[in-house]
C-alpha positions in Angstrom: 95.0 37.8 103.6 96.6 37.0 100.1 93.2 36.7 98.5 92.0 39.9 99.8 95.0 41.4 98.1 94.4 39.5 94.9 90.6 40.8 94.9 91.7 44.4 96.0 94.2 44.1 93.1 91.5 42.9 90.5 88.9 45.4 91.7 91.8 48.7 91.3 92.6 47.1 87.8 88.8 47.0 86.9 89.0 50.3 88.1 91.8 51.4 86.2 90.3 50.0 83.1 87.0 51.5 83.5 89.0 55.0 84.2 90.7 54.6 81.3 87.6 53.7 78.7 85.4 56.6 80.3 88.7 58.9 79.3 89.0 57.4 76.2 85.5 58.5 75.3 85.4 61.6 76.9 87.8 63.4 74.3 86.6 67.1 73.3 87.6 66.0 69.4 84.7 63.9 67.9 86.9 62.5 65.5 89.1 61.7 67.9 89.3 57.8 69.0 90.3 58.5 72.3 93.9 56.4 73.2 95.3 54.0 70.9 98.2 51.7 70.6 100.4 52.1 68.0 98.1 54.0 65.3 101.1 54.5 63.3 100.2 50.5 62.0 96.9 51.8 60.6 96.9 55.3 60.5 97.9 57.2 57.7 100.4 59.8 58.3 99.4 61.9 55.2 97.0 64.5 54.8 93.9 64.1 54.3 92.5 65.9 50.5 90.5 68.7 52.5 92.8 69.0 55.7 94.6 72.1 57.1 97.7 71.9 56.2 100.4 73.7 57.7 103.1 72.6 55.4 101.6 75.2 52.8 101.4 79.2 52.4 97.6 78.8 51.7 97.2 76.4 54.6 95.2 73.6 52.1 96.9 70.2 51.4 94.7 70.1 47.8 97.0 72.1 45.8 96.5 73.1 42.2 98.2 72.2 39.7 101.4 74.3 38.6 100.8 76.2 35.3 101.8 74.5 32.0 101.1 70.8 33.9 99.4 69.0 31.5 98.8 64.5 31.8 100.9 62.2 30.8 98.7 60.7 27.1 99.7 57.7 24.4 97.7 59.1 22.0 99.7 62.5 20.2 96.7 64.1 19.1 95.7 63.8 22.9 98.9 65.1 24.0 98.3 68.2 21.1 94.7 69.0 22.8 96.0 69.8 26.4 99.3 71.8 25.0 99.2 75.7 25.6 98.2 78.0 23.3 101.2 79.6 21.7 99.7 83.1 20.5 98.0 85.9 22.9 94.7 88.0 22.4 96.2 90.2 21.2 96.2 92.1 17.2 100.4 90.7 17.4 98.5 87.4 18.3 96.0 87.0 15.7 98.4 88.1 12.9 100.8 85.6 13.8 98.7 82.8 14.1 97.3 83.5 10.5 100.8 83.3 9.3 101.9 80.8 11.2 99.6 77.9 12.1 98.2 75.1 9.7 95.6 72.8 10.2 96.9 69.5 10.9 94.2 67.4 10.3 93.1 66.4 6.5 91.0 68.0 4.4 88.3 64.7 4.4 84.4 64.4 4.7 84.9 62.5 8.3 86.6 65.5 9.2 83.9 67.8 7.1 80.9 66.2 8.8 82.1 66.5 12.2 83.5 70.0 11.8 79.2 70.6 10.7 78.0 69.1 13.6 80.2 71.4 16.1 79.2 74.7 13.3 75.7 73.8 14.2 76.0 73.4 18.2 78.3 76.3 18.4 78.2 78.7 15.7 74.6 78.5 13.6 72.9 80.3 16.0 74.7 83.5 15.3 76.3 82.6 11.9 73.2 81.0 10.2 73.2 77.8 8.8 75.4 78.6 5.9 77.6 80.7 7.5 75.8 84.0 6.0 75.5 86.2 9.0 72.0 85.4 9.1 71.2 83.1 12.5 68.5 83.7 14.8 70.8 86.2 17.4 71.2 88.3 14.3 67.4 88.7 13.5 66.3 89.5 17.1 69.1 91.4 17.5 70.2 93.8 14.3 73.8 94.9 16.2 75.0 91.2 16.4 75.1 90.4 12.5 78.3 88.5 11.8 79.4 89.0 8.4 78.8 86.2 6.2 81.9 83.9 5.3 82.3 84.9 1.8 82.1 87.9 2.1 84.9 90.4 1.0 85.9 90.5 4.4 85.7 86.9 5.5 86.2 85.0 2.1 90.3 85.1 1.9 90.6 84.7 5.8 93.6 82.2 6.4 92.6 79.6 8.5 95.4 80.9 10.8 93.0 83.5 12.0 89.6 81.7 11.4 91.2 78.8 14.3 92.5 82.2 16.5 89.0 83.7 16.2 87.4 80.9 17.3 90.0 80.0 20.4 89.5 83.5 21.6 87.0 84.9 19.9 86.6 88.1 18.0 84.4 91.4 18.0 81.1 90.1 19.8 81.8 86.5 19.7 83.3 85.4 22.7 85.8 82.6 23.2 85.4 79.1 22.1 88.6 77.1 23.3 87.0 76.2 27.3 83.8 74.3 24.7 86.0 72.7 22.0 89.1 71.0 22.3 92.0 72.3 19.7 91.1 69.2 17.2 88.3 69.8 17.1 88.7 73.4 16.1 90.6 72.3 13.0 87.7 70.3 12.0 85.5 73.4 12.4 87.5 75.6 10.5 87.7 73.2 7.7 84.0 73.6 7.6 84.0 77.4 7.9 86.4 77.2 5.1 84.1 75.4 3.3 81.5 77.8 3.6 83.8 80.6 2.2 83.3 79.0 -1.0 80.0 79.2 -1.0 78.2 81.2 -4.1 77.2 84.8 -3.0 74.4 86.5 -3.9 73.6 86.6 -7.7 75.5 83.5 -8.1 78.8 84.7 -8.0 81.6 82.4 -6.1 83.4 83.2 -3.4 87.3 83.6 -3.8 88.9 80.6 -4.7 92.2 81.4 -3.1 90.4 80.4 0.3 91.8 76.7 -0.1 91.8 74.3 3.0 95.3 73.4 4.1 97.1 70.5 2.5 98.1 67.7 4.8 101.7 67.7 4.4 104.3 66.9 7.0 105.3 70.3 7.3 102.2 71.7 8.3 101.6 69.3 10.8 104.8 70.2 12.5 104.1 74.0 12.6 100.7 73.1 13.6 101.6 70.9 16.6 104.5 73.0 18.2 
């Protein structure tokens, strides 16, 4: 009699078991596992990147970054590339960047040639190779002739203005500052600066009061904020 119970026992905890794995794989969730013990040892309690998440008005957990976050860099001139923009779109904007900023970077010929390479990725097309007004957008298309850099208009331009322009563009040139990081700017307006000096028709030269910044201490600081 006690061995019947013992197989009768064995057979209902088979059956149990079997009950029990058939539930477990039965779940109306996919991702579900089905019953586990103690998932709290291996499974995260966190959100998952792409989940619903409740927690939130917007009901994502991958939440964008708050405005002015910028990363955490070493390297100043990295820290300087991701800082906001101080001046606006705006006439107010452009005016006070022409009086205000100053290029920090030096006026030298690794700066020069690297400030040419971005003129002629970004700018030649429209500007012409010597910054004349005369690229290939203003041949096929008479309405889009920049003026030339040293022109009357163009030649005294402070380089305040020229790094504004660029950032958020001016007239029919649209803005630059989602292509090229802010140093990198600087090194472009010391090669539109150096265009402004370029001889003008008949052989005349372009106004000598167009002079690339000085790198002094001071300018860097104004520069920077």
């Amino acid at each position: 009699m006690k061995k019947n119970y013992i197989q009768i026992a064995r057979k209902g905890a088979l059956l149990i078991g079997a009950a029990v794995v058939v539930a477990s794989c039965s779940q109306k969730d996919p991702q579900s596992p089905g019953f586990e013990y103690m998932p709290d040892m291996y499974r995260s309690v966190g959100y998952d990147a792409y989940q619903a998440n409740p927690n939130f008005a917007n009901g994502t957990t991958a939440q964008n970054m708050v405005d002015g976050t910028m990363p955490y860099q070493a390297d100043r001139s990295k820290i300087y590339n991701v800082l906001p923009y101080p001046f606006p779109n705006t006439n107010e904007g452009y005016e006070a960047a022409g009086l205000t900023l100053k290029n920090p970077l030096p006026y030298s010929e690794a700066n020069l040639k690297q400030g040419e390479v971005l003129f002629q990725t970004f700018c030649q097309h429209c500007h012409g190779a010597k910054g004349m007004g005369d690229g290939v957008v203003g041949t096929k298309n008479p309405g889009l002739i920049p003026p030339a850099y040293n022109s009357p208009q163009l030649v005294s331009l402070p380089e305040g203005k020229i790094f504004h322009s660029i950032t958020w563009g001016k007239g029919m040139m649209g803005a630059h500052q989602y292509q090229i990081s802010k140093l990198d700017r600087w090194k472009l307006v010391h090669y539109v600066q150096s265009l402004q000096k370029t001889p003008a028709a008949g052989g005349a030269t372009a106004d000598s009061t167009a002079k690339p910044a000085a790198d002094t201490t001071a300018a860097k600081k104004v520069a920077m904020k």
